[in-house]
MARDRENKOL-334289 format. One line per 8 residues: number of its first residue (from 1); their letters; for each residue x, y, z of N, C-alpha, C. Coordinates in steps of 0.1 Angstrom, whole numbers, plus 5000, padded with zeros to 4 digits. Example, Ala and Ser with C-alpha at 12.3 -4.5 7.8 and 13.67 -1.06 7.14 Angstrom:
BEGIN
1 = AS = 5132,4943,5078,5123,4955,5078,5132,4967,5078; 5128,4978,5071,5137,4989,5071,5129,5000,5079
# end
This chain:
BEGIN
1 = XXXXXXXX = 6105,2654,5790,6096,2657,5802,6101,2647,5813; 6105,2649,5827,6112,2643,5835,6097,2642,5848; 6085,2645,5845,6075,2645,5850,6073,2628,5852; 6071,2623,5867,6063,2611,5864,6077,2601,5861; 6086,2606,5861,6101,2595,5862,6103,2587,5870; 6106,2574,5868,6112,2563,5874,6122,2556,5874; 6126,2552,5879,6142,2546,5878,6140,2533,5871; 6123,2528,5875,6129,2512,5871,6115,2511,5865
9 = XXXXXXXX = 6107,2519,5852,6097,2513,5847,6089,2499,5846; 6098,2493,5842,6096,2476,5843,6088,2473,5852; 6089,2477,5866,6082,2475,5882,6065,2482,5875; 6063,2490,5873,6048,2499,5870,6043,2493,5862; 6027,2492,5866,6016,2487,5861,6010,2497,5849; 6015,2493,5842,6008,2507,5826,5997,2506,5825; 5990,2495,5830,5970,2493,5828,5964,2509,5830; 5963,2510,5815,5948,2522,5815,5935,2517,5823
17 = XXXXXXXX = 5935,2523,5833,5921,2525,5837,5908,2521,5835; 5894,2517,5835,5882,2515,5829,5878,2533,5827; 5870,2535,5821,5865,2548,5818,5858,2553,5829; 5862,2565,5831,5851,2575,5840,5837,2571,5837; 5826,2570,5843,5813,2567,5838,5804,2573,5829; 5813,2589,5833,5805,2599,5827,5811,2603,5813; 5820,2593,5811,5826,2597,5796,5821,2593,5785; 5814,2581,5786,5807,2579,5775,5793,2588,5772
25 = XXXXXXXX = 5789,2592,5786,5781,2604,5787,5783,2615,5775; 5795,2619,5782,5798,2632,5772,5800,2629,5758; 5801,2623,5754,5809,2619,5741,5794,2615,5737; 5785,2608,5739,5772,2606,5732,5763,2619,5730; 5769,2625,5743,5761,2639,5742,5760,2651,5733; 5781,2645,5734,5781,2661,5721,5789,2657,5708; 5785,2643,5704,5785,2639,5694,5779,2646,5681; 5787,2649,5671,5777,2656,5658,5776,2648,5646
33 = XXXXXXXX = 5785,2637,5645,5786,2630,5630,5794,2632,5624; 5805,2644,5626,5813,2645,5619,5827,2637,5619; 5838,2639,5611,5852,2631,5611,5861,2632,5619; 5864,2623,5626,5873,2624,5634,5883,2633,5630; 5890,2644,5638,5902,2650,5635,5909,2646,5643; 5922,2644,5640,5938,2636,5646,5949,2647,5647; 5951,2651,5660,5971,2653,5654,5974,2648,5667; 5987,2643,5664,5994,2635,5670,6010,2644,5666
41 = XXXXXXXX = 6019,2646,5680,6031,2655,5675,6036,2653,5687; 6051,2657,5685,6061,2654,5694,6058,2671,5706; 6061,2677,5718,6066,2687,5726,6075,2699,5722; 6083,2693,5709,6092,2707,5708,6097,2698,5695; 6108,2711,5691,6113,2709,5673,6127,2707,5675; 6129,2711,5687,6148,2716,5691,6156,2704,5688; 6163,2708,5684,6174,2698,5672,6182,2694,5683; 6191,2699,5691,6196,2696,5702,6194,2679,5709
49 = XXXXXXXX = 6179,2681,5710,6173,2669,5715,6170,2661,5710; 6165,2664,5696,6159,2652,5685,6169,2654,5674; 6185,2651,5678,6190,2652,5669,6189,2639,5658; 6184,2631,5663,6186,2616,5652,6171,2617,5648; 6164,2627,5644,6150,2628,5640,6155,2638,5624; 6160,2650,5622,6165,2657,5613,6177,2654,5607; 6172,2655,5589,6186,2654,5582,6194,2654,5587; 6208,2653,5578,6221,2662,5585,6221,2672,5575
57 = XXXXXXXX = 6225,2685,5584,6226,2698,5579,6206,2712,5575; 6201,2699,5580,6188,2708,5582,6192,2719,5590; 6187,2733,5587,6188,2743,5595,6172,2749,5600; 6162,2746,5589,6151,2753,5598,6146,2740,5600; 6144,2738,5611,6142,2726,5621,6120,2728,5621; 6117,2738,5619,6100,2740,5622,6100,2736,5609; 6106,2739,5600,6101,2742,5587,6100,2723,5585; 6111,2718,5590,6113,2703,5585,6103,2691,5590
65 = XXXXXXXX = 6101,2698,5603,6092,2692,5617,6077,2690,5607; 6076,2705,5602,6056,2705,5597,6058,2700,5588; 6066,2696,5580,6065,2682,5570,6062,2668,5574; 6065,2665,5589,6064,2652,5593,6058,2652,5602; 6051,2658,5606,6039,2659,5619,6030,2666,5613; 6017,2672,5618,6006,2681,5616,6005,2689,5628; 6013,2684,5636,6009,2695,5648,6017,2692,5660; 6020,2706,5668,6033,2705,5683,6030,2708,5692
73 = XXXXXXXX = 6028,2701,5701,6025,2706,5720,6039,2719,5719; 6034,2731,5714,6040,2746,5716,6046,2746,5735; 6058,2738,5740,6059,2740,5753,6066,2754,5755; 6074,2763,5742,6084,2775,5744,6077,2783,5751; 6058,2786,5748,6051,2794,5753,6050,2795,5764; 6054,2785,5774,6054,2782,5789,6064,2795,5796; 6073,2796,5786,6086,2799,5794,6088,2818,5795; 6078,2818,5784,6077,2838,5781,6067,2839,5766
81 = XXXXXXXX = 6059,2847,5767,6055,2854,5757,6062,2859,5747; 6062,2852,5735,6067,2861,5727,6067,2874,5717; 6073,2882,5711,6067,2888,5707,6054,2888,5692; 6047,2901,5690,6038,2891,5680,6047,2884,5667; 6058,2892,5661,6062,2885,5649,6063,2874,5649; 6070,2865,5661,6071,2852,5660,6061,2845,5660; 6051,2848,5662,6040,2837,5664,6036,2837,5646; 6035,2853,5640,6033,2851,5626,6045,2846,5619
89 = XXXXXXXX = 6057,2846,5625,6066,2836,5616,6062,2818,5619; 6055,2814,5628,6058,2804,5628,6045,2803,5621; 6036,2806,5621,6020,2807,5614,6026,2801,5600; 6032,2814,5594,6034,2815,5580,6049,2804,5576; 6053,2800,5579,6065,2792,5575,6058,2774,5580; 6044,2770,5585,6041,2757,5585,6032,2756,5573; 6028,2745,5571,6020,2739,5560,6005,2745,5563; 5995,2738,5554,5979,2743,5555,5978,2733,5565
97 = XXXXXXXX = 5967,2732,5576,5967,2720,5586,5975,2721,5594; 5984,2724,5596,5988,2723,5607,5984,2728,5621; 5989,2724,5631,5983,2732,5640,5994,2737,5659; 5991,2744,5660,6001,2745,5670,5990,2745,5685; 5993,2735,5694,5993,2733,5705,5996,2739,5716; 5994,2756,5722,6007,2762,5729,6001,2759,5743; 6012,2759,5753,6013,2756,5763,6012,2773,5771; 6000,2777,5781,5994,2788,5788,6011,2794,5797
105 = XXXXXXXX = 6013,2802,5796,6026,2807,5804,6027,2807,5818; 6035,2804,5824,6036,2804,5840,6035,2814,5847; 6037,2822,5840,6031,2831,5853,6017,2831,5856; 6009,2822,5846,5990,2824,5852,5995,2809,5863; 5997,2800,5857,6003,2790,5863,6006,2783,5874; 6018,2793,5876,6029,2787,5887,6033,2800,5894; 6036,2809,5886,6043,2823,5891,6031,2835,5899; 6018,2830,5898,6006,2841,5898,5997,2833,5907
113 = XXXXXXXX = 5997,2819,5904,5985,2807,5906,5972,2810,5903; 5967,2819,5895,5957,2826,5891,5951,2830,5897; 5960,2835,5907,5952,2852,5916,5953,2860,5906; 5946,2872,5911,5941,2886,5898,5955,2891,5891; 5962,2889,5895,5975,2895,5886,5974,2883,5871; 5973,2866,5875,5972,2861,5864,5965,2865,5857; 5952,2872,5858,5941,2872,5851,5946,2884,5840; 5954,2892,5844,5960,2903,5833,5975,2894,5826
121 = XXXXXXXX = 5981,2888,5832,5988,2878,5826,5982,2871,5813; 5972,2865,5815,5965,2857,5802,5960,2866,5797; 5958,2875,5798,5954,2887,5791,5962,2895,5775; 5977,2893,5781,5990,2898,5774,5998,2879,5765; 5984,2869,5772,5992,2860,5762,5980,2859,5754; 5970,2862,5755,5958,2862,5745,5960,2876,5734; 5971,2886,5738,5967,2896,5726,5980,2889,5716; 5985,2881,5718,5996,2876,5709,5995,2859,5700
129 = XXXXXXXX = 5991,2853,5710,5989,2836,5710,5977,2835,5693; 5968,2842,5693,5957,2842,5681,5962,2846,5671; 5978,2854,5670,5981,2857,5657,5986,2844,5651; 5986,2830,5656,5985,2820,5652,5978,2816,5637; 5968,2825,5645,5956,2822,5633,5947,2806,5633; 5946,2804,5619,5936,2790,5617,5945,2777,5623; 5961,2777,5626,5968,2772,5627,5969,2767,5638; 5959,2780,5654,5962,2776,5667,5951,2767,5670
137 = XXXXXXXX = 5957,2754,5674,5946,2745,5681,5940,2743,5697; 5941,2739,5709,5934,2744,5719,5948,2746,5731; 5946,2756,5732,5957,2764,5741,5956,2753,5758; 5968,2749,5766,5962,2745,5775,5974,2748,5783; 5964,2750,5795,5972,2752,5809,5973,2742,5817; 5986,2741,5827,5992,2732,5832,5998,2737,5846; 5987,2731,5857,5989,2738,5872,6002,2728,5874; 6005,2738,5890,6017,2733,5896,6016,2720,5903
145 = XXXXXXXX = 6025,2710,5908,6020,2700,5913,6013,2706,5930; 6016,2714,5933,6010,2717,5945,5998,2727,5946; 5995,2731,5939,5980,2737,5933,5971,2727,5935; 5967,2731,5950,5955,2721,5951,5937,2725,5958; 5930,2722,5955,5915,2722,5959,5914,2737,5964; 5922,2736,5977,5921,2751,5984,5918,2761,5973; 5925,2759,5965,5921,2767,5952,5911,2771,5943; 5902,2767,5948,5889,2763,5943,5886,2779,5935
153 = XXXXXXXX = 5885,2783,5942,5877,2798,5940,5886,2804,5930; 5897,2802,5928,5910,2807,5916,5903,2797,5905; 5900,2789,5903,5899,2780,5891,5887,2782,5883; 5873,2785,5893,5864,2787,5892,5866,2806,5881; 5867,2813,5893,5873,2827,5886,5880,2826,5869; 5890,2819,5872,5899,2822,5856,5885,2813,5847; 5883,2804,5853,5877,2797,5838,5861,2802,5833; 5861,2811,5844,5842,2821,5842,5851,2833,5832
161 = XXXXXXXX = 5863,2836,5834,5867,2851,5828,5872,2846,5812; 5880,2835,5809,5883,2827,5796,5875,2827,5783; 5878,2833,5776,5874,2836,5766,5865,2827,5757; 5855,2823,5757,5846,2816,5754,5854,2806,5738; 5858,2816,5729,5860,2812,5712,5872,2807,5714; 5882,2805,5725,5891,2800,5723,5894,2784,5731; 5894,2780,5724,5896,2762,5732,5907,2764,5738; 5904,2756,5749,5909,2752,5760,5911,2742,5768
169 = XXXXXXXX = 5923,2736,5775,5926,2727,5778,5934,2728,5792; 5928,2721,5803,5936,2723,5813,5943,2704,5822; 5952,2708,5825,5958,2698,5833,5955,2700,5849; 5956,2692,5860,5961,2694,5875,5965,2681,5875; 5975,2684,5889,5983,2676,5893,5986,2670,5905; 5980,2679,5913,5976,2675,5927,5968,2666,5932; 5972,2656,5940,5963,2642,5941,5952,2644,5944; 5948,2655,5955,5934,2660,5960,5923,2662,5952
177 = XXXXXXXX = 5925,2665,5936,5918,2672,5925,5904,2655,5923; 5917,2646,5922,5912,2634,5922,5907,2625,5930; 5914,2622,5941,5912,2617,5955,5895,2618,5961; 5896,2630,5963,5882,2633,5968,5873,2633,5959; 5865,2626,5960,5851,2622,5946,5843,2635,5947; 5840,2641,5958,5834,2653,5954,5835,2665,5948; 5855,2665,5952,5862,2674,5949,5862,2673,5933; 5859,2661,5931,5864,2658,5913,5854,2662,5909
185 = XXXXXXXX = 5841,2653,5911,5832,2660,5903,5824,2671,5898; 5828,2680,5909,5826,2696,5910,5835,2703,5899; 5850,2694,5897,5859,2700,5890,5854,2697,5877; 5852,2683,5870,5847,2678,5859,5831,2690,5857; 5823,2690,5864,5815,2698,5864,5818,2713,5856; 5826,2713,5862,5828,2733,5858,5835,2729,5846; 5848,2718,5843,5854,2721,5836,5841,2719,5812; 5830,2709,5824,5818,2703,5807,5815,2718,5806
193 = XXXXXXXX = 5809,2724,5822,5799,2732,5812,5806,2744,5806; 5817,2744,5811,5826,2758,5801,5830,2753,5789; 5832,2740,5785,5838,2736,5770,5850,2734,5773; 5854,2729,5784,5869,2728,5784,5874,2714,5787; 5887,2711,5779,5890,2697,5782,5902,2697,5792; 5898,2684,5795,5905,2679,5808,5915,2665,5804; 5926,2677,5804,5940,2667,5804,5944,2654,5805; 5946,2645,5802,5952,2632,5808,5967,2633,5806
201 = XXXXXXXX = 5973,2630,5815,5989,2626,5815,5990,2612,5820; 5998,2606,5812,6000,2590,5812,6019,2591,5815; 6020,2591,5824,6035,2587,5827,6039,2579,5841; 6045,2572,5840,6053,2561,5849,6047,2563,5862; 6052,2575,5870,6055,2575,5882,6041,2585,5887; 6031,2586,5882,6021,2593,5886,6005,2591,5879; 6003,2573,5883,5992,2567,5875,5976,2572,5885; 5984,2580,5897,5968,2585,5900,5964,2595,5895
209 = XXXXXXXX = 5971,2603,5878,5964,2612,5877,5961,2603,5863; 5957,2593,5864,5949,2586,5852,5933,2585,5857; 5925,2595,5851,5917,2600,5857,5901,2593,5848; 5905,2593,5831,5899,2586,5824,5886,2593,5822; 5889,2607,5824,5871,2614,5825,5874,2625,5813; 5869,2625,5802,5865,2634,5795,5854,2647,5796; 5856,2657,5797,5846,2661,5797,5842,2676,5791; 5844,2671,5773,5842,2675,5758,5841,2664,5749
217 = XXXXXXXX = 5840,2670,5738,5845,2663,5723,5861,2662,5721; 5865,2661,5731,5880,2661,5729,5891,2650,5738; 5900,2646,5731,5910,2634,5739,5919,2641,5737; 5929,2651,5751,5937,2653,5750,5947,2650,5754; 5962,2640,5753,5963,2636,5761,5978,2639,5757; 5986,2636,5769,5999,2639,5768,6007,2624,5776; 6016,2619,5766,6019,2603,5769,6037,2609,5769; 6041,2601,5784,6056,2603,5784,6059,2585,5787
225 = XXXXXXXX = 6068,2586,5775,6075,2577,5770,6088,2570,5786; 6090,2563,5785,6098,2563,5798,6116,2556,5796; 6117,2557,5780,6127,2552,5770,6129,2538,5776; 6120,2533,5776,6119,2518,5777,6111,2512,5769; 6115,2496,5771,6108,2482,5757,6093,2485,5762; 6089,2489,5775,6069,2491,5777,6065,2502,5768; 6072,2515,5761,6072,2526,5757,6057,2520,5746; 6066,2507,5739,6054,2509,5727,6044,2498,5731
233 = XXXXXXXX = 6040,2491,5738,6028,2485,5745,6016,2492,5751; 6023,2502,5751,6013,2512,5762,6007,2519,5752; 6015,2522,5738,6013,2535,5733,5999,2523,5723; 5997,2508,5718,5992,2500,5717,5979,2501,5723; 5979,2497,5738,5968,2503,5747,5960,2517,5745; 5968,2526,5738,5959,2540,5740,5951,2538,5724; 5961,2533,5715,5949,2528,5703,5942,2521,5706; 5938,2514,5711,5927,2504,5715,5919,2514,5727
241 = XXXXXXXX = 5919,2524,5733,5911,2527,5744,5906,2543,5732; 5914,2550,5725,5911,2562,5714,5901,2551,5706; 5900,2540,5700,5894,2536,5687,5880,2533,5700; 5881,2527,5711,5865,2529,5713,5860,2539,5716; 5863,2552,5723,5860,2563,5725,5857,2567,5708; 5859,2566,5699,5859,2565,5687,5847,2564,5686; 5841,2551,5687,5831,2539,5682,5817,2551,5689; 5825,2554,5705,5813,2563,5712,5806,2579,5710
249 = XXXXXXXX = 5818,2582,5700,5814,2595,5691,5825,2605,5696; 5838,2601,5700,5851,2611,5700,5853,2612,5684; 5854,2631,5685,5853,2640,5670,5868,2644,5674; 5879,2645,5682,5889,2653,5683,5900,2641,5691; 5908,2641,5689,5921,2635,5694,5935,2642,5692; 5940,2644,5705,5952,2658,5705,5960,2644,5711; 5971,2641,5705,5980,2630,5712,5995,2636,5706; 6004,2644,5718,6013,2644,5723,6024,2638,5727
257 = XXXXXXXX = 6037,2634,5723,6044,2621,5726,6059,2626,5736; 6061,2623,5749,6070,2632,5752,6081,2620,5761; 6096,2621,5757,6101,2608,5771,6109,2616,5780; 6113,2610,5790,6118,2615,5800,6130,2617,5794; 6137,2612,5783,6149,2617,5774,6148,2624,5762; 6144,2631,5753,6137,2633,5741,6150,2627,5733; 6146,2616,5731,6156,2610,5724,6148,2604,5713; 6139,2591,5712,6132,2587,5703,6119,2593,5700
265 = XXXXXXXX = 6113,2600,5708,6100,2608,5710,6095,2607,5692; 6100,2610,5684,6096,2612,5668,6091,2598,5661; 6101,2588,5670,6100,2576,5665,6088,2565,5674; 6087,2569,5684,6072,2568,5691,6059,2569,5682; 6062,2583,5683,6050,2590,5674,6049,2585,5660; 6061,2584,5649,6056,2576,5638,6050,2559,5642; 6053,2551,5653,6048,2535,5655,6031,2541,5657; 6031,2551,5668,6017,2554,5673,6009,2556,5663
273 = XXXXXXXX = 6010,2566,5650,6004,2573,5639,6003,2561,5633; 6012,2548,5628,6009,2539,5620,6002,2527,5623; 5999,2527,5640,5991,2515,5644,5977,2525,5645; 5977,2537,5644,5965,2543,5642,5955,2545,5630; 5965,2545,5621,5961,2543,5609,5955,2531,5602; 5962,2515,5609,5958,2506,5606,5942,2505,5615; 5941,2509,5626,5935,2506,5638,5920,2515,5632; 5918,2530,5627,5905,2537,5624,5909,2536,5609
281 = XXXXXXXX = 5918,2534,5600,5914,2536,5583,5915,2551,5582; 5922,2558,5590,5929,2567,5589,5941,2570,5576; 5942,2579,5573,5957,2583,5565,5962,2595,5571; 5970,2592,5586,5976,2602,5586,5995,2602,5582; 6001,2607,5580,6013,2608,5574,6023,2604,5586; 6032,2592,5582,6040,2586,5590,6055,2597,5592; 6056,2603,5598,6069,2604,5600,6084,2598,5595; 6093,2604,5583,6102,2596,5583,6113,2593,5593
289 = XXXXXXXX = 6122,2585,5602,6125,2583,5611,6142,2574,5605; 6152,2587,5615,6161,2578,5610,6171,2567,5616; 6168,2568,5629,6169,2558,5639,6158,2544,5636; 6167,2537,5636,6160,2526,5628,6147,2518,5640; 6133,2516,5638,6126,2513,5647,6130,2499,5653; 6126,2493,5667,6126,2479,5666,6120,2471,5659; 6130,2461,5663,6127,2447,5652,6113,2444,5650; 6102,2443,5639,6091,2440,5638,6078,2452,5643
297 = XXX = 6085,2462,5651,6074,2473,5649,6070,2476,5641; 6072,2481,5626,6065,2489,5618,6060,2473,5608; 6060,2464,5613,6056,2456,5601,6043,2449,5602
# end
């Protein structure tokens, strides 16, 4: 993900935020007692990119992936609809648990902006996306960076017409969404009372969309790596800001690991999963990694 790229990370202040006010709010509110659920996964499986993540001579690359992860930010969905077989090939060729993450397609997006043509758009990715089955976890859309406020009445629209049973997760990126306190809270507003979560992206070059406001049972966040020595400090800081949102009654944690190179991305995510595990008494399954981590990470 080249989102949020910088030439000289080093310079950027990685300090997470204090919390939105209203997040402990939410999180007390729709607290039930139950166990925290975790997946934590890399953006994509493509061998190409993560070639020092897979054997040598692996050929089904998904098949090898749902052995060492529980679940994938699905970005291919962005790019076209597929047809339905594939979504039941991918269903049936991962493990029990797992879960697939898909990314809402651009033409509601970017290509449509969710004028009425989108609205038949998600229409043709909802008769396909559910053959997922028990496996799909909360589908999320990802506006353009210029999609902004003016839009109001498009955001409102798609997310009254959105199909109540299916979770949902949306991103913006336009500084205005945030900037204006009124504008925000009207947004955070629509986004609690529909059930829908609200994105965080943590990357370099765009710390005003650290927004720090929940508003569900859910932490979804999407963290871009910036293949630098800060990479694992920061990913440090998000276990310590997830374990007290924890403490405050967070039931769901969707953590996404993405760098502006996909180069180590697998090996992120195994350090992240095992300072998580030490951090809640968790047992989620470390990743085997064949790029060897740095010195004293995993110890």
């Amino acid at each position: 993900m080249k989102f949020g790229k910088v030439d000289h990370p080093e310079l950027i202040d990685f300090t997470i935020p204090p919390d939105h006010p209203d997040t402990p709010v939410v999180l007390s509110k729709n607290k039930t007692g139950a166990e925290t659920k975790i997946h934590v996964g890399c953006a994509k499986w493509n061998r190409q990119e993560l070639k020092n993540f897979y054997p040598r001579g692996t050929k089904d690359e998904l098949g090898y992936y749902s052995t060492q992860f529980n679940s994938i930010e699905l970005n291919a969905t962005f790019y076209r609809i597929f047809p339905a077989e594939q979504y039941e090939k991918w269903r049936d060729k991962t493990p029990e648990g797992f879960k697939f993450f898909p990314k809402m397609t651009n033409e509601v997006s970017h290509l449509r902006r969710m004028n009425d043509k989108a609205l038949e758009a998600a229409d043709r990715y909802l008769e396909v996306t559910p053959l997922l089955g028990d496996k799909l976890g909360t589908i999320f859309l990802q506006m353009h960076n210029n999609f902004g406020p003016k839009n109001w009445d498009r955001v409102v629209r798609f997310v009254e017409y959105w199909p109540k049973e299916i979770p949902l997760a949306m991103e913006f990126r336009h500084t205005d969404w945030f900037n204006d306190k009124k504008v925000a809270q009207e947004l955070y507003h629509l986004l609690e009372e529909n059930n829908i979560a609200n994105i965080l992206v943590d990357t370099a070059g765009r710390r005003d969309l650290m927004h720090m406001r929940l508003t569900k049972n859910e932490a979804f966040i999407r963290y871009v790596g910036a293949n630098h020595e800060s990479d694992y400090p920061r990913l440090d800081d998000w276990i310590d800001r997830l374990s007290s949102w924890v403490s405050m009654g967070l039931e769901n944690i969707h953590f996404f690991v993405h760098q502006n190179l996909e180069l180590e991305s697998p090996l992120l995510s195994a350090y992240f999963i095992k300072q998580l595990n030490n951090k809640l008494g968790c047992d989620l399954h470390i990743p085997k990694t064949i790029l060897p981590p740095q010195k004293g990470l995993f110890d």
